[in-house]
Backbone of each chain as nested JSON, in Angstrom:
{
  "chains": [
    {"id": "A", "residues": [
      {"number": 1, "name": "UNK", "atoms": {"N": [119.098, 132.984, 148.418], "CA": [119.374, 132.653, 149.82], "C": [118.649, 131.366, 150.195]}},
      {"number": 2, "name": "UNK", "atoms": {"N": [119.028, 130.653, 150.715], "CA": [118.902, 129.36, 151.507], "C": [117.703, 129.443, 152.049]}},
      {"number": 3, "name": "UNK", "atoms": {"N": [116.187, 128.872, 151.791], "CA": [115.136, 129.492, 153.033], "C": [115.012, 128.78, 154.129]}},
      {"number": 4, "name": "UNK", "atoms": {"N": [115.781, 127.771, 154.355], "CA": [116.221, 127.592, 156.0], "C": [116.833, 128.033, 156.657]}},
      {"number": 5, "name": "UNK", "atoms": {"N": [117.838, 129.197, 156.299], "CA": [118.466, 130.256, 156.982], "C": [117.395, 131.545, 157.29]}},
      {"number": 6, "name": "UNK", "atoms": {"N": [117.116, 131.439, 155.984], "CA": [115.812, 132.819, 155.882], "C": [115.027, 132.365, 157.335]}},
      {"number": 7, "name": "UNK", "atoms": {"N": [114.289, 131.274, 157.358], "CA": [113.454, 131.453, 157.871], "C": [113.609, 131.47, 159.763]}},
      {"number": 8, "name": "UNK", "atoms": {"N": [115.188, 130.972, 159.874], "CA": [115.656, 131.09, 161.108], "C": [115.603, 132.378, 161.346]}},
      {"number": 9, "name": "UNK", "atoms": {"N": [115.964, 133.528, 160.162], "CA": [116.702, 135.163, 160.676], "C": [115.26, 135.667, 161.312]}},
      {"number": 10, "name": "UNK", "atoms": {"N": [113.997, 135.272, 160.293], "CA": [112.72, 135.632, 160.815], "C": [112.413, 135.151, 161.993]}},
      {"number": 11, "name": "UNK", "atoms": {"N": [112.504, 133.753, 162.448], "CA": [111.964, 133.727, 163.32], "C": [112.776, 134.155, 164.962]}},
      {"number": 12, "name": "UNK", "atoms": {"N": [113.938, 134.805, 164.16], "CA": [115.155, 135.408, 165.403], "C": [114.184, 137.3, 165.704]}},
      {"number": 13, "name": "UNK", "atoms": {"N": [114.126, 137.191, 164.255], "CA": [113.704, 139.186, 164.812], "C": [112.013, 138.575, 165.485]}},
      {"number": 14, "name": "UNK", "atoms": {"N": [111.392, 137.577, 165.166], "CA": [110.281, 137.766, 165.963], "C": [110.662, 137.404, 167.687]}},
      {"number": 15, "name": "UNK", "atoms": {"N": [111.68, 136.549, 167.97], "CA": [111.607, 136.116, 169.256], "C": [112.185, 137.563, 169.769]}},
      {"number": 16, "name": "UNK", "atoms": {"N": [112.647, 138.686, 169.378], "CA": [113.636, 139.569, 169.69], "C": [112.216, 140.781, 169.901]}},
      {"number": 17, "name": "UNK", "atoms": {"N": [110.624, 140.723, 169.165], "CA": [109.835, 141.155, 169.397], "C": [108.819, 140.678, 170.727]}},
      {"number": 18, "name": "UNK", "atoms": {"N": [108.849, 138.963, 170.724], "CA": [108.333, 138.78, 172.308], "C": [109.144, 139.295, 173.121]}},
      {"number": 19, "name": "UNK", "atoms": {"N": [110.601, 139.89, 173.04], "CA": [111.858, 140.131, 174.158], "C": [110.624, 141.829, 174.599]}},
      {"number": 20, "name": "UNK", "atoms": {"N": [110.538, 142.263, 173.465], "CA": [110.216, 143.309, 174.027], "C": [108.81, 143.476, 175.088]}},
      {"number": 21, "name": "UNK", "atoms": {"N": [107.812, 142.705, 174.478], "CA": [107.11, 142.167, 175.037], "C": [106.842, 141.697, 176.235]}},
      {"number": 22, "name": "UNK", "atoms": {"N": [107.758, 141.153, 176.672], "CA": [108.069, 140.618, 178.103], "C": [108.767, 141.763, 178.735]}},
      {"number": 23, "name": "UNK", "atoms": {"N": [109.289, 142.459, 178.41], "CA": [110.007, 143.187, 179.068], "C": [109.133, 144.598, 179.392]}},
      {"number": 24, "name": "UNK", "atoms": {"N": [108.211, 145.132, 178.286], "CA": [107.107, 146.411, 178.895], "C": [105.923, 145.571, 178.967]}},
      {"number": 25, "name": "UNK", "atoms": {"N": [105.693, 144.639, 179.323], "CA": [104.628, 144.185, 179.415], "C": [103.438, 144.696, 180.558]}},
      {"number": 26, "name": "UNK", "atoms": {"N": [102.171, 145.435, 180.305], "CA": [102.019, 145.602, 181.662], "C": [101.395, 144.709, 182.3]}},
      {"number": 27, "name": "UNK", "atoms": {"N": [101.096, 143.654, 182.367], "CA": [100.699, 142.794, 183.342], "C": [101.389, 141.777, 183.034]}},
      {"number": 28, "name": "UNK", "atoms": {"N": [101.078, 140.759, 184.385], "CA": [101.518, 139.421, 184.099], "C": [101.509, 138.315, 182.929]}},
      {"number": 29, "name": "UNK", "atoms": {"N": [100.304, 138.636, 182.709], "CA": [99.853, 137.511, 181.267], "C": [100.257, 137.71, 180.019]}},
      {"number": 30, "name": "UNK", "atoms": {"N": [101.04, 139.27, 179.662], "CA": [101.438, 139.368, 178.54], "C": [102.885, 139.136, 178.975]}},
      {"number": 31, "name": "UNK", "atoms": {"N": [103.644, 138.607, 179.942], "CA": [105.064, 138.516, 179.656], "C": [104.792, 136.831, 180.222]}},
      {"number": 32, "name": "UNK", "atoms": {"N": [103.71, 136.135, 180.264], "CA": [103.649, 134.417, 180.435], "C": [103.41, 134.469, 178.525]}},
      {"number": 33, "name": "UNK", "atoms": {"N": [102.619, 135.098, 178.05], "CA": [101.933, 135.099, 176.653], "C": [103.894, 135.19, 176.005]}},
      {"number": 34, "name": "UNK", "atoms": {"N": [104.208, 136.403, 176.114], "CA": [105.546, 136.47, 175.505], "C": [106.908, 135.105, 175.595]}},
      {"number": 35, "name": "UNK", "atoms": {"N": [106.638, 135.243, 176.924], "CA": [107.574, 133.779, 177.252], "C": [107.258, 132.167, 176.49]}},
      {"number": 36, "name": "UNK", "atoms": {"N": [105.784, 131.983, 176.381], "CA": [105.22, 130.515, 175.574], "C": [105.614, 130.764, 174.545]}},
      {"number": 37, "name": "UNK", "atoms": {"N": [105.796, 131.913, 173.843], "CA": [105.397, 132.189, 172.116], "C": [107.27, 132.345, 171.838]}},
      {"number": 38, "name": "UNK", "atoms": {"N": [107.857, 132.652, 173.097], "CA": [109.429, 132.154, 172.436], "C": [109.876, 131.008, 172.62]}},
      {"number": 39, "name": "UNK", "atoms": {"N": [109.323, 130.355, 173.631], "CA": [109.538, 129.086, 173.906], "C": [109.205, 128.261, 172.322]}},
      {"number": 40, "name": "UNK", "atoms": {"N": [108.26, 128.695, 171.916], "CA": [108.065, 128.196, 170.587], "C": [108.803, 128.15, 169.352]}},
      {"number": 41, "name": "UNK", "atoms": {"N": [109.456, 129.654, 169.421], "CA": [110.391, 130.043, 168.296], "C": [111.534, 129.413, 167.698]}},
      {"number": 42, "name": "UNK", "atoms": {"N": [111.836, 129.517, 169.685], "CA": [113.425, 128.959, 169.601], "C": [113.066, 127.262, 169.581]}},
      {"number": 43, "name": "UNK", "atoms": {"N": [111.933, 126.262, 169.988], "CA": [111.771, 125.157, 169.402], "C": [112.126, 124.726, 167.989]}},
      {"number": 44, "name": "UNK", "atoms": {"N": [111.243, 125.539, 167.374], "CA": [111.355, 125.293, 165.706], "C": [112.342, 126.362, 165.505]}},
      {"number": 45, "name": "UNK", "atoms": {"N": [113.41, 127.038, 165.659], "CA": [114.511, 127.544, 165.266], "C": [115.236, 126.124, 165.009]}},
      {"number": 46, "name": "UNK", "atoms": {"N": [115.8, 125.608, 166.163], "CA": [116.256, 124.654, 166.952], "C": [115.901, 123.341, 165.747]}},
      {"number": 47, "name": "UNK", "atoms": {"N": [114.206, 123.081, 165.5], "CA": [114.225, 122.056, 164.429], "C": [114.941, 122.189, 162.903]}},
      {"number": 48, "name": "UNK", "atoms": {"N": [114.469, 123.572, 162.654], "CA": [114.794, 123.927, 161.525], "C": [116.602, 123.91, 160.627]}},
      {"number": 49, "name": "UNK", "atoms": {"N": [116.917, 124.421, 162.321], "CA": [118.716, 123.883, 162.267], "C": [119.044, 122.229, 161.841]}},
      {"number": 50, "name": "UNK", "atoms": {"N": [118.159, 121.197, 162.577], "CA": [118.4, 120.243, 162.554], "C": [118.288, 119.797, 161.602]}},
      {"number": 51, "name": "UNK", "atoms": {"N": [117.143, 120.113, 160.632], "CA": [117.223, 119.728, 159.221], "C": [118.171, 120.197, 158.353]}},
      {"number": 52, "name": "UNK", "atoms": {"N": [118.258, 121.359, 158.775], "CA": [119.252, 122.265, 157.268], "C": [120.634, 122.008, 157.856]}},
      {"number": 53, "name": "UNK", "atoms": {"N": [121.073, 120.887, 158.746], "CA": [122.675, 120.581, 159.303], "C": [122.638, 119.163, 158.441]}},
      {"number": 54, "name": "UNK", "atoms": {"N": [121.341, 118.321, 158.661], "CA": [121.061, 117.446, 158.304], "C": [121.714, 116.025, 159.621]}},
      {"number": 55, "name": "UNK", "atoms": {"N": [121.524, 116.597, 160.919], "CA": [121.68, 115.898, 161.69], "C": [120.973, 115.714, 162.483]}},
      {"number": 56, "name": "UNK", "atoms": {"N": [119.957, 114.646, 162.795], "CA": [119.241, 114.121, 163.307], "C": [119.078, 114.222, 165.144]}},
      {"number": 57, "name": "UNK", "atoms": {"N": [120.236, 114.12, 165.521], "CA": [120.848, 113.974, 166.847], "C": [119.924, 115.228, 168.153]}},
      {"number": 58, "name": "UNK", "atoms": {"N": [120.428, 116.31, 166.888], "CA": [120.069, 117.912, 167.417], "C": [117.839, 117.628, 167.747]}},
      {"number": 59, "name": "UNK", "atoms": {"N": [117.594, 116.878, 167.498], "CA": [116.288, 116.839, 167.697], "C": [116.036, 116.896, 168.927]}},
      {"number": 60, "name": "UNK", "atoms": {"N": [117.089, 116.293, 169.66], "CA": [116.449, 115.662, 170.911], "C": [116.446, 117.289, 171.822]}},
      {"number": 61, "name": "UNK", "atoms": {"N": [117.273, 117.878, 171.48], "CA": [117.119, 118.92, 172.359], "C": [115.887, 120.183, 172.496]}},
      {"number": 62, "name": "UNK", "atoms": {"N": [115.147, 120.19, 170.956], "CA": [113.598, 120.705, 170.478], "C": [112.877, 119.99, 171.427]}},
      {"number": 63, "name": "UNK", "atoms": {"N": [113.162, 118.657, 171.632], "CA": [111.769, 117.727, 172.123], "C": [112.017, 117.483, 173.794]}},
      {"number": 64, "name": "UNK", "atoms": {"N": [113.036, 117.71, 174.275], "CA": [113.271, 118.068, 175.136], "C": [112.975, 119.178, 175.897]}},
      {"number": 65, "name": "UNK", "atoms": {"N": [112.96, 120.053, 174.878], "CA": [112.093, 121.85, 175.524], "C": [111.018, 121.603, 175.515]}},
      {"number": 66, "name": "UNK", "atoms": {"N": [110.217, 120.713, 174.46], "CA": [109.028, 120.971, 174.299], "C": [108.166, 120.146, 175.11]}},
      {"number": 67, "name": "UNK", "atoms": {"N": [108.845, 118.908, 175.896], "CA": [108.434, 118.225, 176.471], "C": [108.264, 119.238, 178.337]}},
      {"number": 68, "name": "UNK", "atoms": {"N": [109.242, 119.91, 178.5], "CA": [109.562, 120.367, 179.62], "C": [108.837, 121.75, 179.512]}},
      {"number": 69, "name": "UNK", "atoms": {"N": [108.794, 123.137, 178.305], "CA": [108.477, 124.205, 178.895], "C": [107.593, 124.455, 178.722]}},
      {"number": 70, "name": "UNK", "atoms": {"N": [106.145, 123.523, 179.025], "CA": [104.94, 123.83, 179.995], "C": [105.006, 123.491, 180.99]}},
      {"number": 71, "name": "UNK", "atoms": {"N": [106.078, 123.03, 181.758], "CA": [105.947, 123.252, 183.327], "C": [105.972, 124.826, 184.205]}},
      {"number": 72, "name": "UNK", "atoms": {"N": [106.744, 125.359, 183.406], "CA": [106.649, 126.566, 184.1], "C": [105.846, 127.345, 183.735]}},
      {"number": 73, "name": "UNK", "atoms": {"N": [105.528, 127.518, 182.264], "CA": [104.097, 128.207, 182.873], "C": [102.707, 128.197, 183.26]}},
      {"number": 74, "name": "UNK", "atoms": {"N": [102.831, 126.451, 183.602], "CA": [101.941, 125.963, 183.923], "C": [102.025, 126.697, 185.447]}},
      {"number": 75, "name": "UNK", "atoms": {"N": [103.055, 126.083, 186.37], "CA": [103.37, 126.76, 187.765], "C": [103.3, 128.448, 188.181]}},
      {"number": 76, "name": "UNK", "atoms": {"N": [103.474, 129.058, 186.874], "CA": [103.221, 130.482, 187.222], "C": [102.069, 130.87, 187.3]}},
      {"number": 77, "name": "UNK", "atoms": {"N": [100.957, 130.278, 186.31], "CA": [99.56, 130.548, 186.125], "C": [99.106, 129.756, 187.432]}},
      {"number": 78, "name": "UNK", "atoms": {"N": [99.843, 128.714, 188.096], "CA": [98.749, 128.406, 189.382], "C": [98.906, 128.898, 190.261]}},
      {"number": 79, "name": "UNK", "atoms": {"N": [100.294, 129.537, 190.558], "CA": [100.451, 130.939, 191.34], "C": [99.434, 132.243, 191.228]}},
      {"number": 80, "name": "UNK", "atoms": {"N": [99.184, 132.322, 190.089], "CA": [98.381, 133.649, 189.633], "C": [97.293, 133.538, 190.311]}},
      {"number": 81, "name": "UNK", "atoms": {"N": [96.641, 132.149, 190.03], "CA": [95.504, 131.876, 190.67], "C": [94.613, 132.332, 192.078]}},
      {"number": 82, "name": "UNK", "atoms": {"N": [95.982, 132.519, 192.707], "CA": [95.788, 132.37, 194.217], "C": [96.194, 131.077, 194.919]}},
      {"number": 83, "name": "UNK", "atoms": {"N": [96.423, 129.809, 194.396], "CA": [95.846, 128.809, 195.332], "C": [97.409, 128.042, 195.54]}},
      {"number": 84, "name": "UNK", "atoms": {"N": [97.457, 127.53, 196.279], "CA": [98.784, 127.185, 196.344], "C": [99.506, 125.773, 195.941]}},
      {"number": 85, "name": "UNK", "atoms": {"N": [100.449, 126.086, 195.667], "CA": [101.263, 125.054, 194.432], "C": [101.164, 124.03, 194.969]}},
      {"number": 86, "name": "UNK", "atoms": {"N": [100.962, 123.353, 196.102], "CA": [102.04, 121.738, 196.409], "C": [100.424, 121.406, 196.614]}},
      {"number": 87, "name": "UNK", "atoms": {"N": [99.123, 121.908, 196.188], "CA": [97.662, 121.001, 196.624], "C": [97.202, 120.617, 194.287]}}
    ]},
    {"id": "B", "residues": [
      {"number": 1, "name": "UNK", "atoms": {"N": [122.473, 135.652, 163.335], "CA": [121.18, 135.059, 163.854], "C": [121.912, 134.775, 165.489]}},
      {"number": 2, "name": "UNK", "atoms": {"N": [123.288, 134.528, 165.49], "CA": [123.607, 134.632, 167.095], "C": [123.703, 136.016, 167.497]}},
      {"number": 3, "name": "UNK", "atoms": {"N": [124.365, 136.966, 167.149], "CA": [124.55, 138.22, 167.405], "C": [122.65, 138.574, 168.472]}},
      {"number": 4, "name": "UNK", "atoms": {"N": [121.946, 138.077, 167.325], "CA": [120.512, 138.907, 168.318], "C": [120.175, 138.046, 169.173]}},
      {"number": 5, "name": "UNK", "atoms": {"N": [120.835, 136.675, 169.356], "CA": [120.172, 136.323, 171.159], "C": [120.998, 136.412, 171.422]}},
      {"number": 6, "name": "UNK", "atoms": {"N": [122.339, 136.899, 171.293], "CA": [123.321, 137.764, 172.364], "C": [123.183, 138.835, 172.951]}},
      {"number": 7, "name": "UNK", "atoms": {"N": [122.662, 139.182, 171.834], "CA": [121.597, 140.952, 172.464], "C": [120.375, 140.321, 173.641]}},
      {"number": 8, "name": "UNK", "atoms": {"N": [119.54, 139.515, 173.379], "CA": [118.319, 139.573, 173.672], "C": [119.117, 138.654, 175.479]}},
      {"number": 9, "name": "UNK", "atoms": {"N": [120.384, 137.722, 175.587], "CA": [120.947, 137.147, 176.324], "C": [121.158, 138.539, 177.677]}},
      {"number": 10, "name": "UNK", "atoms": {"N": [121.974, 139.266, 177.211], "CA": [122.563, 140.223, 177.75], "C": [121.53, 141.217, 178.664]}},
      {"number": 11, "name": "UNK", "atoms": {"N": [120.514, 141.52, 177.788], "CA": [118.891, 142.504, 178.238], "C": [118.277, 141.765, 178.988]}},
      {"number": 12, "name": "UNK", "atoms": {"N": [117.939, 139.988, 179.039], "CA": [117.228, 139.736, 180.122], "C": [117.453, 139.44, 181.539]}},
      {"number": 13, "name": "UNK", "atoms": {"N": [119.707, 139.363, 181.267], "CA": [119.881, 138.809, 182.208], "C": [120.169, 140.516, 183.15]}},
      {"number": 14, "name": "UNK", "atoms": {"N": [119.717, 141.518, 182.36], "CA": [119.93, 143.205, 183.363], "C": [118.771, 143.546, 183.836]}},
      {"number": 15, "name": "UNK", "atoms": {"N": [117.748, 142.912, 182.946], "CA": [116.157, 143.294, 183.281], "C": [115.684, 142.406, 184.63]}},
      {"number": 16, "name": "UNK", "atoms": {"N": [116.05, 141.02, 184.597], "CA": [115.702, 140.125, 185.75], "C": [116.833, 140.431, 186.719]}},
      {"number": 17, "name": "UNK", "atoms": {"N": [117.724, 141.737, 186.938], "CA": [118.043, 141.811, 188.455], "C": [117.216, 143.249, 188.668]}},
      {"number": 18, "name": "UNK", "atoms": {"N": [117.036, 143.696, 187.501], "CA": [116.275, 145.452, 188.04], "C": [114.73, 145.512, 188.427]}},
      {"number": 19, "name": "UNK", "atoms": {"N": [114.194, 144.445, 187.825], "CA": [113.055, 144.438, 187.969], "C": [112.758, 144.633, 189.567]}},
      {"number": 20, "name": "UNK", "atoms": {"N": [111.332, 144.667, 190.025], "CA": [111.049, 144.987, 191.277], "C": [110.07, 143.592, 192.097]}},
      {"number": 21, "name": "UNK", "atoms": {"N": [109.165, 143.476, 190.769], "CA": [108.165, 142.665, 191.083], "C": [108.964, 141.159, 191.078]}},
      {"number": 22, "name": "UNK", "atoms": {"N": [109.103, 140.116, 191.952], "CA": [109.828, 139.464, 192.006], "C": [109.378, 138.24, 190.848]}},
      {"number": 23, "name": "UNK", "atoms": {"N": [108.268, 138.243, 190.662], "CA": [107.723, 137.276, 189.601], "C": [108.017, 137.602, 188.539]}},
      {"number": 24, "name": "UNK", "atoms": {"N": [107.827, 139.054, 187.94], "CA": [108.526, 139.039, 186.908], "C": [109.736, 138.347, 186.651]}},
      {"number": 25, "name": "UNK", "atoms": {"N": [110.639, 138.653, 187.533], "CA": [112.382, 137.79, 187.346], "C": [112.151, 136.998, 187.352]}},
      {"number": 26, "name": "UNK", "atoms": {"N": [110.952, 136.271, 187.706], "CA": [111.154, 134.281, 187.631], "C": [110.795, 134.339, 185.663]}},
      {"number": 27, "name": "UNK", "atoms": {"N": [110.709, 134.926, 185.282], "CA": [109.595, 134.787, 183.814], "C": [111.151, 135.237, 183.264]}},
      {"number": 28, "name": "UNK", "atoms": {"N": [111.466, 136.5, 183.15], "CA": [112.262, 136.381, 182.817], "C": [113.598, 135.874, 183.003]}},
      {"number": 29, "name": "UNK", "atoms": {"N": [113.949, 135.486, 183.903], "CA": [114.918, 134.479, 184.171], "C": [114.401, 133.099, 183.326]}},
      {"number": 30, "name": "UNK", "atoms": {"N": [113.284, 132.87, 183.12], "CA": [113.245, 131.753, 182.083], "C": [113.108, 132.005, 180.909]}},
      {"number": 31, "name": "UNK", "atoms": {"N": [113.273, 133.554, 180.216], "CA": [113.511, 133.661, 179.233], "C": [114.686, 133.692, 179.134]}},
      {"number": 32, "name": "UNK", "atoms": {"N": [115.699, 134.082, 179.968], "CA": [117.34, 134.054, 180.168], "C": [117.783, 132.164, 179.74]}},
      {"number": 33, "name": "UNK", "atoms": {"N": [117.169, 131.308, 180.806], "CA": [117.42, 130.021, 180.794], "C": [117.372, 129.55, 178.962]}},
      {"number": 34, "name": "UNK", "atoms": {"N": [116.001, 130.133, 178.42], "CA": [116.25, 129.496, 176.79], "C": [116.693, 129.692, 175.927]}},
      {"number": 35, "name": "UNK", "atoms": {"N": [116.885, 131.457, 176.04], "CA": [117.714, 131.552, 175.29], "C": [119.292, 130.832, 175.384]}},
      {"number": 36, "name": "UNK", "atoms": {"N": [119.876, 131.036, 176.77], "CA": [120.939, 130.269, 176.975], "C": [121.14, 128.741, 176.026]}},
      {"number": 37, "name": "UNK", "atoms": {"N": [120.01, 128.002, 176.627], "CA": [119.744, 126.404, 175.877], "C": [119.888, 127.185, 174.259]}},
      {"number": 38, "name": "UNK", "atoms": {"N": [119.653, 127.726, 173.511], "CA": [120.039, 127.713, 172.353], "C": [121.363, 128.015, 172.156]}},
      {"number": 39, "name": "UNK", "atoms": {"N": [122.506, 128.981, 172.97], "CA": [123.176, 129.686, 172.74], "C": [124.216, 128.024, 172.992]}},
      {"number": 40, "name": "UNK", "atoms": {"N": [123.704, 127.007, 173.689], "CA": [124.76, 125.842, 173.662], "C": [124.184, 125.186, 173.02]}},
      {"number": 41, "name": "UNK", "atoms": {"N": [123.345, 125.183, 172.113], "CA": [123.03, 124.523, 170.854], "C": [123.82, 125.157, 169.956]}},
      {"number": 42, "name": "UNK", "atoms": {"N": [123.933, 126.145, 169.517], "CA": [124.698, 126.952, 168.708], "C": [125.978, 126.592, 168.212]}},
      {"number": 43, "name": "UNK", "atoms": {"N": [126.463, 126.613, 169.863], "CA": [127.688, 125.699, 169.971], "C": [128.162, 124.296, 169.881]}},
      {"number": 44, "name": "UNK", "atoms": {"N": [127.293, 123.433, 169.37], "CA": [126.961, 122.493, 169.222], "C": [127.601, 121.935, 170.332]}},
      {"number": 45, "name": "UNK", "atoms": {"N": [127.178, 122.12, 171.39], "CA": [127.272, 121.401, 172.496], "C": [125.949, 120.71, 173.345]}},
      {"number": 46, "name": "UNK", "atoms": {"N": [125.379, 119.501, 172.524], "CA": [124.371, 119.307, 172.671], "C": [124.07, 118.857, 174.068]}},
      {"number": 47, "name": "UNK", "atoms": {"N": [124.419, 118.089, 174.699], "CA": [124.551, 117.463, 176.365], "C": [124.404, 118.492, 176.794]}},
      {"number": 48, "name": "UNK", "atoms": {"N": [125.156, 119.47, 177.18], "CA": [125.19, 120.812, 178.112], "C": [123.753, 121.889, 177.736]}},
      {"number": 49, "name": "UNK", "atoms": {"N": [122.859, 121.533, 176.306], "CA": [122.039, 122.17, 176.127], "C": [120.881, 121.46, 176.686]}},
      {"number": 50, "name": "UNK", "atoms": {"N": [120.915, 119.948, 176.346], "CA": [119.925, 119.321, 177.04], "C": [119.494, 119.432, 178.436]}},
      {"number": 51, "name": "UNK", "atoms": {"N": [121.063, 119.647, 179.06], "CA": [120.93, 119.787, 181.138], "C": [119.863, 120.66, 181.01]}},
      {"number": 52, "name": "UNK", "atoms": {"N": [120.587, 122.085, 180.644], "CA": [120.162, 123.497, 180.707], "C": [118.395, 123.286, 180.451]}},
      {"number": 53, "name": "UNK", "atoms": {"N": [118.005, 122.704, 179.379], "CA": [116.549, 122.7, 179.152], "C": [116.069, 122.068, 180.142]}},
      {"number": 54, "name": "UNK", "atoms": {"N": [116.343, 121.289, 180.264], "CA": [115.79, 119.942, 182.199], "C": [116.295, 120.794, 183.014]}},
      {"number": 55, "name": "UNK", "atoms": {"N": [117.28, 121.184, 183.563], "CA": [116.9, 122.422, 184.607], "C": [116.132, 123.242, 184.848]}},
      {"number": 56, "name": "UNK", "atoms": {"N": [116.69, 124.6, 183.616], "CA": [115.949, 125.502, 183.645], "C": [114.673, 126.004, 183.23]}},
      {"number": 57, "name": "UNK", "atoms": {"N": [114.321, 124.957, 182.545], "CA": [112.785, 124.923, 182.295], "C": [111.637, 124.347, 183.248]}},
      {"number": 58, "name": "UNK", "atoms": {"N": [112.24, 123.044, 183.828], "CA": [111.7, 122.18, 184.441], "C": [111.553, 122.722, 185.569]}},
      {"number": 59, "name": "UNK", "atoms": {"N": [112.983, 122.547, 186.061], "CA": [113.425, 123.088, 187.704], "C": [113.255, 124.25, 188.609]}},
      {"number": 60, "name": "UNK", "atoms": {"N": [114.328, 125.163, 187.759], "CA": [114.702, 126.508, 188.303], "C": [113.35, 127.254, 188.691]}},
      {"number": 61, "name": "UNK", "atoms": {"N": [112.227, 127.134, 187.672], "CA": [111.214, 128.606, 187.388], "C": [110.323, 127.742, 188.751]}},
      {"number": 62, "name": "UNK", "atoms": {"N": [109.834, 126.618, 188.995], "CA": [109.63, 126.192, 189.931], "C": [109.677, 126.4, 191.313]}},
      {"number": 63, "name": "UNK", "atoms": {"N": [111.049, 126.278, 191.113], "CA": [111.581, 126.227, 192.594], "C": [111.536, 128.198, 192.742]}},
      {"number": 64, "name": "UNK", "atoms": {"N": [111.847, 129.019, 191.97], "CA": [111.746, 129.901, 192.372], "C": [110.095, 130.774, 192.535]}},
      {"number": 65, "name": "UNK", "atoms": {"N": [109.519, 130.161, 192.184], "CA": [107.667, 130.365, 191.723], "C": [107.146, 129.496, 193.189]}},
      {"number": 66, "name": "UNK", "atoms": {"N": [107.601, 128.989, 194.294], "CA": [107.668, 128.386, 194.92], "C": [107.895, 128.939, 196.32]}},
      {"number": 67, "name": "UNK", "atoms": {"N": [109.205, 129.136, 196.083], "CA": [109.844, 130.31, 196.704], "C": [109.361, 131.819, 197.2]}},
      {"number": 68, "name": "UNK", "atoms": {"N": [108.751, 132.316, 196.136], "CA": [108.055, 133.482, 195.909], "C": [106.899, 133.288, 196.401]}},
      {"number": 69, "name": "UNK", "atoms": {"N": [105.967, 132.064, 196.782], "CA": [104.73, 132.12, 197.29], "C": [105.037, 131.626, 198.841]}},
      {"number": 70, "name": "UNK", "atoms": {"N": [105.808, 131.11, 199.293], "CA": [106.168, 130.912, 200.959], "C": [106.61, 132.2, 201.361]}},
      {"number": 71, "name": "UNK", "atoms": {"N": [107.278, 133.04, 200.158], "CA": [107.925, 134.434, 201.415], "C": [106.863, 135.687, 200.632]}},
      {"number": 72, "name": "UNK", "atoms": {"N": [107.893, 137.148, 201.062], "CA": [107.126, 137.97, 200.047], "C": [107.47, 138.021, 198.706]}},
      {"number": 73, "name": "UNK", "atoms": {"N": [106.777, 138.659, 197.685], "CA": [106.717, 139.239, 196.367], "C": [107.311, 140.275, 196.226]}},
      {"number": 74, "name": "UNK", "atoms": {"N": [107.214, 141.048, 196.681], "CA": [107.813, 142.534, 196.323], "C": [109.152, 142.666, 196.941]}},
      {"number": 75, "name": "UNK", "atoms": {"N": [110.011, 143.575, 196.34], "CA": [111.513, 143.482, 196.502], "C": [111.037, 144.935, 197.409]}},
      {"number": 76, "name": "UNK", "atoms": {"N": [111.526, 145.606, 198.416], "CA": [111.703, 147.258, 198.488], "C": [112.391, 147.682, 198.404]}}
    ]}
  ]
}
């Protein structure tokens, strides 16, 4: 088997384990913890495609997430805080 | 490897209307938003995946994390 397929299927059943994660999570911080750690997955899913297509193009959309999804949980954790967003 | 974020597509988008605590749905609604962005990668529809990531990553969880601190939190 191909281990750039392999290693997509793995890193599909792990994002399918933060799903659960986020979903009984009992507090807040383990479904922000669950949400970063898929945000991650599906990054390098996403790269890993790009290599094993062998098209370059598909990058921009990895670096594009990765550029963008610490905004939100940056904004949720300053919510958590108490203090309010627009200071 | 699509089949399970079709699964995982389907569960967050039932979990972020049942939920109670309204923050939760912003979290998971941005787990809804990425998986989506992959599901139009998939499709190799790269433009429409890029929006989706600048929206819903950027935007949406924002504006609704935002939202949620001017009114109340809790749904009854």
């Amino acid at each position: 088997m191909n281990p750039f397929l392999a290693m997509t299927y793995i890193l599909s059943a792990t994002s399918f384990l933060c799903l659960i994660r986020i979903v009984r999570g009992p507090t807040h911080f383990d479904r922000l913890i669950g949400l970063n750690l898929m945000v991650l997955n599906i990054t390098a899913i996403i790269s890993i495609l790009a290599v094993y297509l062998n098209r370059y193009v598909y990058f921009d959309v990895a670096l594009v997430y990765a550029i963008l999804g610490f905004v939100s949980v940056i904004a949720i954790s300053k919510y958590l805080t108490g203090r309010e967003l627009h200071k | 490897m699509i089949i399970v974020f079709l699964i995982i597509l389907v569960i967050t988008a039932l979990i972020a209307i049942e939920m109670k605590d309204l923050l939760n749905s912003a979290i998971v609604l941005a787990a809804f938003s990425l998986v989506l962005t992959f599901l139009f990668f998939s499709l190799h529809a790269l433009d429409i995946a890029i929006a989706e990531a600048a929206i819903g990553a950027g935007v949406s969880t924002v504006l609704f994390v935002v939202a949620i601190s001017k009114t109340r939190r809790h749904e009854e």
